[in-house]
Every structure is written in structure tokens, then in C-alpha cells.
C-alpha positions in Angstrom: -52.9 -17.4 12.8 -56.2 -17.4 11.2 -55.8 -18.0 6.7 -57.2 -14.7 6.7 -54.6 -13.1 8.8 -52.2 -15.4 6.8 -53.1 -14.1 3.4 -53.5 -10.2 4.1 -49.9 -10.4 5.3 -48.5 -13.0 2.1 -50.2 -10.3 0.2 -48.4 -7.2 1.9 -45.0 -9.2 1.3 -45.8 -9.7 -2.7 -46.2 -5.9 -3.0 -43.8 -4.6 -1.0 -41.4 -7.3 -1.0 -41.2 -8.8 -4.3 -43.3 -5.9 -6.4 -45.8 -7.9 -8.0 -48.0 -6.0 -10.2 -51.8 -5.4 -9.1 -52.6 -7.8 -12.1 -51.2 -10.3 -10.0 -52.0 -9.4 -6.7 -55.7 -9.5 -7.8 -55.0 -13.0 -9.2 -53.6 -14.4 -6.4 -55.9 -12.5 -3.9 -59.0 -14.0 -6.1 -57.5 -17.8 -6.1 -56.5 -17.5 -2.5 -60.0 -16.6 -1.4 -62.1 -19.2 -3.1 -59.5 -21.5 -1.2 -60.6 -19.7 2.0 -64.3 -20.0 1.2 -64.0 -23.8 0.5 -62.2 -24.4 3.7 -65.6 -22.3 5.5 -67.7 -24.8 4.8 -64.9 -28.1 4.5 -64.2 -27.1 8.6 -67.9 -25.6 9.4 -66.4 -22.5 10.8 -65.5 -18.9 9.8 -62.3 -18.7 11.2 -60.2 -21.1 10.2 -56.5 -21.5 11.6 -53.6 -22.0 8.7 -52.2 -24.9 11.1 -55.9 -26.9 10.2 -55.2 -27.3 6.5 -53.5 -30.6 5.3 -52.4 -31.9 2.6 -56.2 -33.9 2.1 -57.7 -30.3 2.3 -56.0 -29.3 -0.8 -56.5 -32.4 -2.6 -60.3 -32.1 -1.6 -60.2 -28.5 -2.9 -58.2 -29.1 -6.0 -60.9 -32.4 -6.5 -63.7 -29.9 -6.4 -62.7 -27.9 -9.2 -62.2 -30.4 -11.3 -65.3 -32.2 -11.3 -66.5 -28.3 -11.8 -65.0 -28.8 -14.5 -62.1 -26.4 -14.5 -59.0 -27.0 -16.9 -55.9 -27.8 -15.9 -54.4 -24.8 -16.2 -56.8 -22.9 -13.9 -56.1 -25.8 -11.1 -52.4 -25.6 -11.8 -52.9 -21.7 -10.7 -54.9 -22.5 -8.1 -52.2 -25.1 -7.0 -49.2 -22.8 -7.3 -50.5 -20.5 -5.2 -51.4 -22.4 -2.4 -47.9 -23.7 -2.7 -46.5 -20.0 -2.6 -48.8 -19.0 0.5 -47.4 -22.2 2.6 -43.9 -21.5 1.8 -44.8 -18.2 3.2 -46.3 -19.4 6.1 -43.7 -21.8 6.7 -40.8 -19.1 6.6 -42.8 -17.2 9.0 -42.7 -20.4 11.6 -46.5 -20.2 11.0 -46.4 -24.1 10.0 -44.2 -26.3 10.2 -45.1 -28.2 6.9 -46.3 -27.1 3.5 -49.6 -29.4 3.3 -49.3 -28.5 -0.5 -45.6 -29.5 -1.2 -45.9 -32.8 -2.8 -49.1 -32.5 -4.6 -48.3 -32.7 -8.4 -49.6 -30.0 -10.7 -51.9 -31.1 -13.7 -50.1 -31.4 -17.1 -51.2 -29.0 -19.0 -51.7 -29.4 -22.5 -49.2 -27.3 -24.9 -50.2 -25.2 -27.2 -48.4 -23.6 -29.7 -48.2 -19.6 -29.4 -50.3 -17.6 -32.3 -47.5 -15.5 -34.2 -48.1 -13.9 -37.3 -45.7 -14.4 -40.4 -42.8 -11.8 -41.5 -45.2 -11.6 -44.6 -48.3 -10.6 -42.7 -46.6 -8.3 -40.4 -45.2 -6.2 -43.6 -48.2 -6.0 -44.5 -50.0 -4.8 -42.0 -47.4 -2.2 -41.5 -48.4 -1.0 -44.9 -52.1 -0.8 -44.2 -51.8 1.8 -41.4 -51.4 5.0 -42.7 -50.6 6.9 -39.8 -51.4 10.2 -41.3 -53.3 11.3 -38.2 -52.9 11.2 -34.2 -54.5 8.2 -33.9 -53.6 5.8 -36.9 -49.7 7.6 -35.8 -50.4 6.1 -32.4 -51.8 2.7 -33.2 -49.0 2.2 -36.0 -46.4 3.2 -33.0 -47.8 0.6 -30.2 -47.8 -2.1 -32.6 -44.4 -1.2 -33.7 -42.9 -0.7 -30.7 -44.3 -4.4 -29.1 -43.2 -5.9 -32.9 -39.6 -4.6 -32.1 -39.3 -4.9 -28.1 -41.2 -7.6 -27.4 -42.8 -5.9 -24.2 -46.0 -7.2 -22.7 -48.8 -5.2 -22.2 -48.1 -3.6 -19.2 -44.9 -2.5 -19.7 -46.0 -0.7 -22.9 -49.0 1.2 -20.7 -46.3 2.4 -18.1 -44.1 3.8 -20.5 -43.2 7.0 -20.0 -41.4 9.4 -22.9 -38.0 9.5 -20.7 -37.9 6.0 -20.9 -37.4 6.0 -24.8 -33.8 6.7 -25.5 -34.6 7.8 -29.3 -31.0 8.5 -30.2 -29.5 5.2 -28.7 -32.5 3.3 -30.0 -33.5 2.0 -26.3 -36.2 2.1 -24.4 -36.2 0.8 -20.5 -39.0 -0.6 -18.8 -39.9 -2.4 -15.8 -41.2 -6.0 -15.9 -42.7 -8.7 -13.5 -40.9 -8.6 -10.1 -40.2 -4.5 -10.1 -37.2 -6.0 -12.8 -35.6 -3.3 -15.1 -34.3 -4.1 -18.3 -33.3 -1.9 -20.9 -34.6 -3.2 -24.6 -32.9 -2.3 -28.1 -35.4 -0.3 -30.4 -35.2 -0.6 -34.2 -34.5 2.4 -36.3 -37.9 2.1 -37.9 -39.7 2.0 -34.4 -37.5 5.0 -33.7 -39.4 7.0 -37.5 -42.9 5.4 -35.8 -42.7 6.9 -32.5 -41.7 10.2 -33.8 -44.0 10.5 -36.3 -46.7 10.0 -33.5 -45.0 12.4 -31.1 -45.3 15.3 -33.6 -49.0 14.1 -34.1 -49.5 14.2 -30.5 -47.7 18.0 -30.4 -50.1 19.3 -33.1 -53.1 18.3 -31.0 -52.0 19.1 -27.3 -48.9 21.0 -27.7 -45.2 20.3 -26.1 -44.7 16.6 -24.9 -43.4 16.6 -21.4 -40.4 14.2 -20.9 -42.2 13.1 -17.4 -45.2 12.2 -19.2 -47.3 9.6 -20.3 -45.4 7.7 -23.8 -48.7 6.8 -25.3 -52.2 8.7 -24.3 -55.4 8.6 -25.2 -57.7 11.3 -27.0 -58.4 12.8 -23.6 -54.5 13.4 -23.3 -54.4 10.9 -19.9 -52.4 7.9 -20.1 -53.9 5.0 -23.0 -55.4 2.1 -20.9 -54.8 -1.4 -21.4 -58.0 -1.9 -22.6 -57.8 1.0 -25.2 -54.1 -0.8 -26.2 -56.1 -4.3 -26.5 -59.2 -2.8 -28.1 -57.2 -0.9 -31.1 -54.5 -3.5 -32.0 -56.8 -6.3 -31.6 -59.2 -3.7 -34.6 -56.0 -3.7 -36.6 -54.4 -7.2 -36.6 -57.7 -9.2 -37.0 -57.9 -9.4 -40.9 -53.8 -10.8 -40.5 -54.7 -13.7 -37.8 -57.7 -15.6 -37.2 -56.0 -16.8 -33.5 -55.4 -13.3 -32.6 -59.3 -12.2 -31.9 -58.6 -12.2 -28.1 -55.1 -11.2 -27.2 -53.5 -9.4 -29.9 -50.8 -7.3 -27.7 -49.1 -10.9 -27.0 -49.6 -12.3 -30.4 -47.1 -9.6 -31.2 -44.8 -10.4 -28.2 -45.2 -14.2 -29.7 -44.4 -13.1 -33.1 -41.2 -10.9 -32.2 -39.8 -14.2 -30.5 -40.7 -16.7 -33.1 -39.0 -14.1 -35.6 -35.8 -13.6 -33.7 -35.6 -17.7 -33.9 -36.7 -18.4 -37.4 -34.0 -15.9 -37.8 -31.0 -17.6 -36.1 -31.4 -15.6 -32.8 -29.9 -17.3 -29.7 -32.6 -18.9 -27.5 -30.9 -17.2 -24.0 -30.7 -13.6 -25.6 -34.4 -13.9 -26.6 -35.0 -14.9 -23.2 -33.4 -11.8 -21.5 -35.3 -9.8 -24.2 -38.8 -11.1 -23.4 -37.8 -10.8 -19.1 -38.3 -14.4 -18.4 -37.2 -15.5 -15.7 -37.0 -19.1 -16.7 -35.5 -20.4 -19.7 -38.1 -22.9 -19.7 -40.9 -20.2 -20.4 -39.0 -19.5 -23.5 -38.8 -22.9 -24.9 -42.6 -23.0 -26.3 -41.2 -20.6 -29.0 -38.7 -23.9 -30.1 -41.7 -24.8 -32.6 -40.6 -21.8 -34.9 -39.8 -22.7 -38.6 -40.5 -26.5 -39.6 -39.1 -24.9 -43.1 -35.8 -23.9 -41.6 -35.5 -26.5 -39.3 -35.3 -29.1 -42.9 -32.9 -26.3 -44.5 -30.3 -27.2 -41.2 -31.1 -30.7 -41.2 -30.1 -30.8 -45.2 -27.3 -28.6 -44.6 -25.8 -30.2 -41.8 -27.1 -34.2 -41.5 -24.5 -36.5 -43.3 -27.7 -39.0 -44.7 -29.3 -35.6 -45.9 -25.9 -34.5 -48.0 -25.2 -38.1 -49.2 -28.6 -37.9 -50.4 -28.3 -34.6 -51.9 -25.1 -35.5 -53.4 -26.5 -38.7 -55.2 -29.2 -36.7 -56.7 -26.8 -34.6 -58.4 -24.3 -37.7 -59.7 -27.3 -39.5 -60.8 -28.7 -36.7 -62.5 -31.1 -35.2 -60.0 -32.8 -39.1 -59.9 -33.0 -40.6 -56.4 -32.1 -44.0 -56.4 -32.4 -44.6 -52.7 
């Protein structure tokens, strides 16, 4: 089987098979086919047979990149796909052995998520006054992502049937075609209605079928649009956020939940990871908090404590 043939059918299986979002389908489909170009001109042909590529092919490819220049994060994407294809392949009886298997990914440096403060997100709540269908909206999407933690995506697809407004759910549908319903707070609840009877006054009843959050041309809001207005919005409170504001709210609903005693696990089925490990960069939370349990709970730190009150509030140590 030529790579070609291999990948159009890999592709077929993500969609149908596992559900993968056209998002990702365009990622992998785009990583995959750079792969296929290298291997072109690494083999001198056009059609080139799955069963040809070995583990030196990918290190070659992989080797490329890098002196391209690319980070380590783009050739660890590169690298787990080609890992996912093979396993494919290899399921299929296509090949025998998965020439990417062994080949370590790049560490990639960590990065602390860019979250905004409990401070700054009161008040930006106060700076929207959503007294029209618009500032209702925009105050809505951000509130909703704030309280949900929902990515992008998932907030696009809404529709109004998936908000539950009296039990103060919403359900949506995440990576891998998984549903998970989502707890809504009370204020979220005010938000969303407050834009919905916006939205009336401009284009009449609100259809239950229909689109949760639309644009001014009444068609569902794009994720552009979604990006374009919160990013407007949250600027002044972040200077990190100037890229990717939806998820600096999906980062800031986690790091809240922690700073405020949240289990780890439960903030992990919230967000839809499929890993606990994905959830983990959000341990960072609250150096403040973390010293408040350390003096609460360390015997040195309450022998200390205790001294300074004996020898009045003087630490002799």
C-alpha cells in the first residue's frame, strides 16, 4: 500500500471511527503530508510504499526540521503522528513494525498557563455593561467559558437545548465525539438570559434547535468572531492573553478551582482530559496558598510559629 493510500484511509478512521474534529483532521492531514513530501524526494519517487519507511527515514525527517529550526513542540507533533499512522498501519497488517516506535519525543519546555487573577476577572465582569445585544453576548461567552471551562469549540457548537437553565447545566461534546455534561453557575445562568432576551428583541423567538450564541447576521458566531471579541475585552486584564484569550479563560477557571481547594481529578473530568497528566501543568496555582498549608500543616513551620509567639513574636531560630 502506497503512504498515500495509507493516510486517506488513517484519515477516514479518525473521522468516522474515533470522531476527531476537522481542527484535527486538518492538523494531522497537514503534518502527515509534509512527511509524504520529504519521503518524494528522500526515495526519488512519487509513489512511495508504507513498507519503504524505517526507522532512519523518520529520524532523517525529524533531523530536517530541526536544523529548520522548528521547536520542539512542533517536531513532537510531527513525531506523534507518525507514531499514530504506523500503529494504524500495523493493525491493518500493512507493516509489520512501527519504524517510529522507539524514537523518543523532544522535551519540551514547560510553560506555565496564562490565567488571570480572581481580582482581574471581577473586574472585568464589572467593565462590561451588557446593556445591548452585543456587550450581552460578549459578557455571556466569557462567562460561560469562566464558569465551564469549555474550549473553544465546544462553546461555538452550542446549541440553546444544550443549556439546562433551570438545573444549571449545559452539555457539550469534546475531543473524541465525548459528551459530558458541565455544572453552570447561577450568575452564568442571569448572563445568558439577559443575552437571550437581547437576542429576542433583535430577531424575535429563540428556537431551542438553534444556534446558543450568533452573530449580528443571526447565523451561528465563528470561532474567529469568539477569539476576536474576548481577546478586545480581556486585553487591558493580561498582557499574555493577546493571542489566545478563549483558553486563558479555560486556564483561569482551573487554576481557580485549585487555588480554591478543588480536587485535581474532578477538575480533570471538568476540563475533558483525557489524561490526568494534561491537567497537572495547572499544579503551579497559588505559591501564596501553597506557604499557608505548609505553615498550617509542617511541624518545623508550627514549632516556628509557636516560638514566635512564646518569645514575643521574636525569632530566635
Amino acid at each position: 500500500m502506497t503512504f498515500d493510500e495509507c493516510l486517506n484511509s488513517f484519515l477516514t478512521y479518525l473521522h468516522e471511527v474515533r470522531g476527531y474534529s476537522e481542527n484535527t483532521l486538518e492538523a494531522y492531514c497537514r503534518d502527515l503530508l509534509q512527511f509524504r513530501d520529504y519521503c518524494r524526494n528522500y526515495f526519488g519517487k512519487n509513489e512511495v510504499l508504507v513498507k519503504q519507511i524505517d526507522k532512519l527515514t523518520v529520524r532523517h525527517f525529524l533531523g530536517k526540521l530541526s536544523e529548520e529550526g522548528q521547536s520542539a513542540k512542533t517536531l513532537a507533533r510531527k513525531l506523534a503522528a507518525l507514531k499514530s499512522i504506523f500503529k494504524y498501519a500495523m493493525r491493518n497488517k500493512i507493516i509489520e513494525k512501527n519504524p517510529a516506535y522507539s524514537i523518543r519525543s523532544p522535551k519540551i519546555p514547560s510553560r506555565l498557563p496564562v490565567f488571570l487573577s480572581q481580582e482581574q476577572m471581577q473586574s472585568l465582569f464589572r467593565s462590561i455593561r451588557a446593556d445591548s445585544f452585543i456587550a450581552s453576548r460578549d459578557k455571556a461567552l466569557i462567562d460561560l467559558i469562566y464558569s465551564t471551562g469549555m474550549r473553544l469549540n465546544e462553546l461555538v457548537d452550542l446549541n440553546v437545548m444544550d443549556l439546562n437553565e433551570h438545573g444549571n447545566t449545559v452539555s457539550v461534546v469534546g475531543k473524541g465525539n465525548k459528551q459530558r455534561v458541565l455544572p453552570v453557575g447561577a450568575e452564568t445562568i442571569k448572563s445568558i438570559s439577559n443575552y437571550l432576551s437581547y437576542r429576542r428583541e433583535q430577531f424575535g423567538p429563540v428556537q431551542t434547535s438553534s444556534p446558543l450564541f450568533i452573530s449580528q447576521r443571526n447565523k451561528r458566531i465563528s470561532p474567529r468572531d469568539v477569539q476576536y471579541r474576548i481577546e478586545k475585552i480581556i486585553m487591558s486584564f493580561s498582557d499574555g492573553a493577546k493571542k489566545n484569550s478563549p483558553h486563558v479563560l479555560r486556564h483561569t477557571f482551573a487554576t481557580h478551582l485549585l487555588e480554591n481547594g478543588a480536587d485535581l481529578q474532578a477538575v480533570r473530568s471538568l476540563l475533558g482530559h483525557s489524561s490526568l497528566s494534561t491537567t497537572q501543568i495547572y499544579t503551579h496555582v497559588d505559591t501564596g496558598r501553597l506557604k499557608d498549608v505548609y505553615r498550617q500543616a509542617h511541624p518545623r513551620a508550627i514549632q516556628k510559629d509557636k516560638n514566635k509567639k512564646t518569645n514575643g513574636g521574636r525569632d530566635e531560630s
